[in-house]
NUPADO-125329 format. One record per residue (C-alpha): residue in one letter; chain; x, y, z. Coordinates in pm, 1 decimal, always signed. Each point is the difference from the previous one (the first is absolute). Example, Ala and Ser with C-alpha at 12.3 -4.5 7.8 and 13.67 -1.06 7.14 Angstrom:
BEGIN
+---------+--------+----------+----------+----------+
| residuo | cadena |       xx |       yy |       zz |
+---------+--------+----------+----------+----------+
|       A |      A |  +1230.0 |   -450.0 |   +780.0 |
|       S |      A |   +137.0 |   +344.0 |    -66.0 |
+---------+--------+----------+----------+----------+
This chain:
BEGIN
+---------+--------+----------+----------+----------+
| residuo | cadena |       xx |       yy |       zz |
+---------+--------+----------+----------+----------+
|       X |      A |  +1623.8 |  +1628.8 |   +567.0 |
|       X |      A |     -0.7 |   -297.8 |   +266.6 |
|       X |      A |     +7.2 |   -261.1 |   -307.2 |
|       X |      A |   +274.5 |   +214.4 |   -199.9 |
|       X |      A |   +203.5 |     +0.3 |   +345.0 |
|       X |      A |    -44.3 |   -386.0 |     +3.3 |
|       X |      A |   +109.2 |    -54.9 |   -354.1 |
|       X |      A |   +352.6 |   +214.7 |    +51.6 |
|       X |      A |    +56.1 |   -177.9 |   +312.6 |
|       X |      A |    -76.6 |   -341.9 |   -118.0 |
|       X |      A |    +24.4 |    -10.7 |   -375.1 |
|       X |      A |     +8.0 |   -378.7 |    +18.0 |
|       X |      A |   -264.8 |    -47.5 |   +246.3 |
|       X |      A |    +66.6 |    -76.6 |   +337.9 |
|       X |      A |   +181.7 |   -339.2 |   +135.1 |
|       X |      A |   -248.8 |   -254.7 |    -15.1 |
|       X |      A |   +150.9 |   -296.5 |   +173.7 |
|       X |      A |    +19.6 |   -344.1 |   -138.0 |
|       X |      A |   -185.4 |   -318.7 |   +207.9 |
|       X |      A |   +293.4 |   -229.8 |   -104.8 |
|       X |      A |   +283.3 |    -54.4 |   -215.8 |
|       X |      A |   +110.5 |   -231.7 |   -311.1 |
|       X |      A |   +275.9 |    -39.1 |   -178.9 |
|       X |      A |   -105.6 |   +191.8 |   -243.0 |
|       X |      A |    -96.5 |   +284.3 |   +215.4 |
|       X |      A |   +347.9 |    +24.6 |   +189.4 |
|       X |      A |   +175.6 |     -3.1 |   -346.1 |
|       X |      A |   -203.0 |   +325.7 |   -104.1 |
|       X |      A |    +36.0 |   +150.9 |   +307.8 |
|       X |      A |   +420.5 |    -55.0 |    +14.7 |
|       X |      A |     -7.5 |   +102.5 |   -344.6 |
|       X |      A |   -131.6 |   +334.7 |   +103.3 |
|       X |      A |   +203.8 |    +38.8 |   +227.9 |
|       X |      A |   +274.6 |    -67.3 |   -236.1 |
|       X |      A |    -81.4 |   +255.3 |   -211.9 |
|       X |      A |    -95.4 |   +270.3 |   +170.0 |
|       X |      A |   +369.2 |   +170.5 |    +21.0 |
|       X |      A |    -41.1 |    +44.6 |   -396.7 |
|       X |      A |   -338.0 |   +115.1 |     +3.0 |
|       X |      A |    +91.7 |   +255.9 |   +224.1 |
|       X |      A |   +312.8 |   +100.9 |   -206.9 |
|       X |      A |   -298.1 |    +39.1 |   -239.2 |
|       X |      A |   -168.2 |   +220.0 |   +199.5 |
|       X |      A |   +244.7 |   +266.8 |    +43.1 |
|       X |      A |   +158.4 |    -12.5 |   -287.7 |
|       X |      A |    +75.9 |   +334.5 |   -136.2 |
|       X |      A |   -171.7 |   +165.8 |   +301.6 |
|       X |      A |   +190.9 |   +339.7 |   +109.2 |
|       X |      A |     +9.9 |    +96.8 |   +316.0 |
|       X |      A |   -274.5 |   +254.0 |    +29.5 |
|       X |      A |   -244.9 |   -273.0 |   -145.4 |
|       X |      A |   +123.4 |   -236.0 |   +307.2 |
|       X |      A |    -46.7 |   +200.5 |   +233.3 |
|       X |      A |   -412.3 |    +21.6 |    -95.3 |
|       X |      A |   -242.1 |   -213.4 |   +187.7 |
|       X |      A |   -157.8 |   -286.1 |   -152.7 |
|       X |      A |   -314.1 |   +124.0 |   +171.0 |
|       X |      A |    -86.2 |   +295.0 |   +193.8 |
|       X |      A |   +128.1 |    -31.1 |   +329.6 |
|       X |      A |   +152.4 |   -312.9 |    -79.7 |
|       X |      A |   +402.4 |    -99.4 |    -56.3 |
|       X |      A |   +256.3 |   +155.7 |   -288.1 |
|       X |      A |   +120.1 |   -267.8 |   -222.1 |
|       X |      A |   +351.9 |    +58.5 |   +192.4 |
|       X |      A |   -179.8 |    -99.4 |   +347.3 |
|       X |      A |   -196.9 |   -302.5 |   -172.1 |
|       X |      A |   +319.6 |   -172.6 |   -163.9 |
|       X |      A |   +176.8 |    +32.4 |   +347.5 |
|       X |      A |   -297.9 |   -112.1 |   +197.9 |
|       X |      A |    +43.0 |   -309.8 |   -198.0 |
|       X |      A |   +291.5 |    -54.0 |    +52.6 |
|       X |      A |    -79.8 |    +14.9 |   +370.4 |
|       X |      A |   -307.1 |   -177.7 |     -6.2 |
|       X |      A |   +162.9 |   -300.5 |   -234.0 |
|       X |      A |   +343.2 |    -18.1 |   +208.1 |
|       X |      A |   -238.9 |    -56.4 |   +317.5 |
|       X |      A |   -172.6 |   -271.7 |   -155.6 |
|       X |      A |   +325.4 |   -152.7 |   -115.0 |
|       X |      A |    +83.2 |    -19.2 |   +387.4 |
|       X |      A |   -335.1 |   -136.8 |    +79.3 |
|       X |      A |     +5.3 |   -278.8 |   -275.7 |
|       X |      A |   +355.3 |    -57.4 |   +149.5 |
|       X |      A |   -104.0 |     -3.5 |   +367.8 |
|       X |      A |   -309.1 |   -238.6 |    -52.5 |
|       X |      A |   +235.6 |   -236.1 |   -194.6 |
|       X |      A |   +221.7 |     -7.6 |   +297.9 |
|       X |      A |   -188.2 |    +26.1 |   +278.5 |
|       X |      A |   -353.3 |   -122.6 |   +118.6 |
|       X |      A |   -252.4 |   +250.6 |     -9.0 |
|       X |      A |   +197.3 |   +290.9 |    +70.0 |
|       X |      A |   -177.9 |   +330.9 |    +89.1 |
|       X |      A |   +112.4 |   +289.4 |   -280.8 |
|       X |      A |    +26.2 |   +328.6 |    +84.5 |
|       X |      A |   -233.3 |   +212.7 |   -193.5 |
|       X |      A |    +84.3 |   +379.5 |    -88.1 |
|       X |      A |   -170.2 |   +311.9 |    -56.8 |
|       X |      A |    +93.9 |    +58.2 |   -399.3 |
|       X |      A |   -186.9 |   +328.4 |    +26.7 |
|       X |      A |   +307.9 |    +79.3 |   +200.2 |
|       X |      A |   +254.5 |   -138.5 |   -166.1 |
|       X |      A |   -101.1 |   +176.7 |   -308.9 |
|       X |      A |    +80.7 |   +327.9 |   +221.7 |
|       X |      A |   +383.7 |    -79.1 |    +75.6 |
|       X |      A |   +290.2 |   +191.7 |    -95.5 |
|       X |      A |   +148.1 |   -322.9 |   -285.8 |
|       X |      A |   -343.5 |    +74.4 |   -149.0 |
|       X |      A |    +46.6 |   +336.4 |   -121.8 |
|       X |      A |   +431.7 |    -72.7 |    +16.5 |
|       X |      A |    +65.6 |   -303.3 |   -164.8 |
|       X |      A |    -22.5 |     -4.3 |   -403.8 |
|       X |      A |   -342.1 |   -244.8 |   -181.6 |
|       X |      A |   +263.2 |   -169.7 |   -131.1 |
|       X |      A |   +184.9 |   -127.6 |   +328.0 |
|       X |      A |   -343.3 |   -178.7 |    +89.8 |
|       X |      A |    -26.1 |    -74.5 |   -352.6 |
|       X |      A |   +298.2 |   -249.4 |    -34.7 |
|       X |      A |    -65.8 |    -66.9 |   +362.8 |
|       X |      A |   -373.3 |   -152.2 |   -122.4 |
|       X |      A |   +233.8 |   -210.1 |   -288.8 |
|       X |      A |   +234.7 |   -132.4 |   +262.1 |
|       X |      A |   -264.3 |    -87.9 |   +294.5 |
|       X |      A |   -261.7 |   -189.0 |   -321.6 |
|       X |      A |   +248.6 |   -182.1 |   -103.7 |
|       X |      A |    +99.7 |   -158.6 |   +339.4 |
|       X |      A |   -380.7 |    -15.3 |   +110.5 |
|       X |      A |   -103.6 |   -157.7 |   -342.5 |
|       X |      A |   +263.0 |   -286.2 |     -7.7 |
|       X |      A |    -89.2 |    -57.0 |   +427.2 |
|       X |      A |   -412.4 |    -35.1 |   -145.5 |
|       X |      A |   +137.2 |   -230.2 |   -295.2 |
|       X |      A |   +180.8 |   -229.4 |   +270.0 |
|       X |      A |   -246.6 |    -44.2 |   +251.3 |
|       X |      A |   -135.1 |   -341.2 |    +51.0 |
|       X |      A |   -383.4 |   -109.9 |    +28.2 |
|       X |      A |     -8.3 |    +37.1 |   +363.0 |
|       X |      A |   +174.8 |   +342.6 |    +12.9 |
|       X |      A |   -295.3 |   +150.9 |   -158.3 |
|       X |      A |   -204.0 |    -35.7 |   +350.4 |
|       X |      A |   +211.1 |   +122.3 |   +186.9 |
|       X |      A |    -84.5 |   +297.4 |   +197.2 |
|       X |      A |    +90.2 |   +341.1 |   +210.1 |
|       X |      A |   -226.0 |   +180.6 |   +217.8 |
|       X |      A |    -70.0 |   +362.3 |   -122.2 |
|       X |      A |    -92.3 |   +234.7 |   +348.8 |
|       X |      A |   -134.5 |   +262.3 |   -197.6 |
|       X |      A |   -349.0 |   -265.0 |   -147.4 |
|       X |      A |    +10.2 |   -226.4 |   +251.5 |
|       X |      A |    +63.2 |   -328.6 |   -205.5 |
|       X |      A |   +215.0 |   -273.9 |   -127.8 |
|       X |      A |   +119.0 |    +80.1 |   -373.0 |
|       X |      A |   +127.1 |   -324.0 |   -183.6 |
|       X |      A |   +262.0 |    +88.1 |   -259.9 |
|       X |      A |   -226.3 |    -94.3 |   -287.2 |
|       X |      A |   -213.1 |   +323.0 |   +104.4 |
|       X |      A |   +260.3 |   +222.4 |    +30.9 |
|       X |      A |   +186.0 |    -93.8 |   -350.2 |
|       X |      A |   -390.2 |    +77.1 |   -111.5 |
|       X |      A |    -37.3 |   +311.3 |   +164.8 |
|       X |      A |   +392.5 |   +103.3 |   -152.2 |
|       X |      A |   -126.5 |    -93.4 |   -324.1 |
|       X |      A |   -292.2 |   +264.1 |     -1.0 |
|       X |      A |   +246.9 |   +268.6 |   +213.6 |
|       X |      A |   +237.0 |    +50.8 |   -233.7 |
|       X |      A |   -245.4 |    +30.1 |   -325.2 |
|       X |      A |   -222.9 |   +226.5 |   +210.1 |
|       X |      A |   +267.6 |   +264.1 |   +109.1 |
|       X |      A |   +168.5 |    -40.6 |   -435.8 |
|       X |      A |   -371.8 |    +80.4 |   -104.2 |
|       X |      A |     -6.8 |   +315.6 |   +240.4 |
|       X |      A |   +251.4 |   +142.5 |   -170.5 |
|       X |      A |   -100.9 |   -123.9 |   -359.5 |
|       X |      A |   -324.7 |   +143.1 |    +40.5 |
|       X |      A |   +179.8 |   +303.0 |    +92.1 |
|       X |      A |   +145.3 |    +31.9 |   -302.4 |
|       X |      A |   -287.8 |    -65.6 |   -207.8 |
|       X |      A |   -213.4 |   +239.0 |   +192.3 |
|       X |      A |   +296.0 |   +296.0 |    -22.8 |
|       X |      A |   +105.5 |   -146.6 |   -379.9 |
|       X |      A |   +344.1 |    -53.9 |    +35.2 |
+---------+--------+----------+----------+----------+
């Protein structure tokens, strides 16, 4: 049951950070992010609203409460890529998601309001990622929550994997319910 538990919550696997960064790597990982506001289009595509409302796992979100904590999660990184670039080494403020998930624009605000909101905010964040130099790459903010420095090469990996981790929830939702 553990391992079945594991699988629904991390279909993908769990983040596995990467030691460095290439070229090559970044352009993967910016694609991804690109891309994920179709793939989750995708992913909900012809869902009704009863079938959105049905956690991915038990105990775990509703597709409705997934596509909105990305939306949270993503716009916060947006502001952190934005406050390293502009600062130096500014602390972030981390959040309790759990939480967030709980609040009234949750359960108020239509999938599709975060949906277009997820199109706007990639766009912007993709086109900052394609226009940072070299030395942009290193910089870094201080995250309370872990303790440590995070360079903005680590958190456009980590965004990579978030996004295709949370559209996999839900498509292995589907799969598992066959819709």
């Amino acid at each position: 049951m553990e391992d079945l538990q594991e699988k629904h919550t991390y279909p993908i696997g769990r983040f596995v950070p990467a030691d460095t960064y290439t070229e090559q790597s970044l352009a993967a990982w910016i694609g991804s992010i690109r891309s994920i506001p179709l793939l989750l289009d995708y992913c909900i595509e012809n869902l009704d609203e009863a079938q959105l409302n049905v956690p991915y796992r038990e105990g775990g979100w509703n597709t409705i409460q997934v596509i909105h904590h990305i939306a949270d999660s993503h716009m916060n990184a947006y502001i952190r890529l934005k406050l390293a670039l502009t600062e130096d080494r500014p602390t972030i403020t981390p959040y309790e998601e759990h939480l967030w998930a709980e609040l009234p624009d949750v359960t108020d605000v239509p999938l599709n309001v975060s949906i277009t909101l997820i199109h706007a905010l990639h766009r912007r964040w993709t086109s900052m990622l394609m226009q940072m130099k070299e030395e942009d790459w290193t910089r870094e903010y201080y995250h309370p929550g872990s303790k440590t420095y995070v360079p903005l090469w680590q958190m456009t990996n980590n965004y990579s994997w978030h996004g295709k981790h949370h559209a996999e929830q839900i498509l292995s939702l589907r799969k598992r319910m066959g819709w």
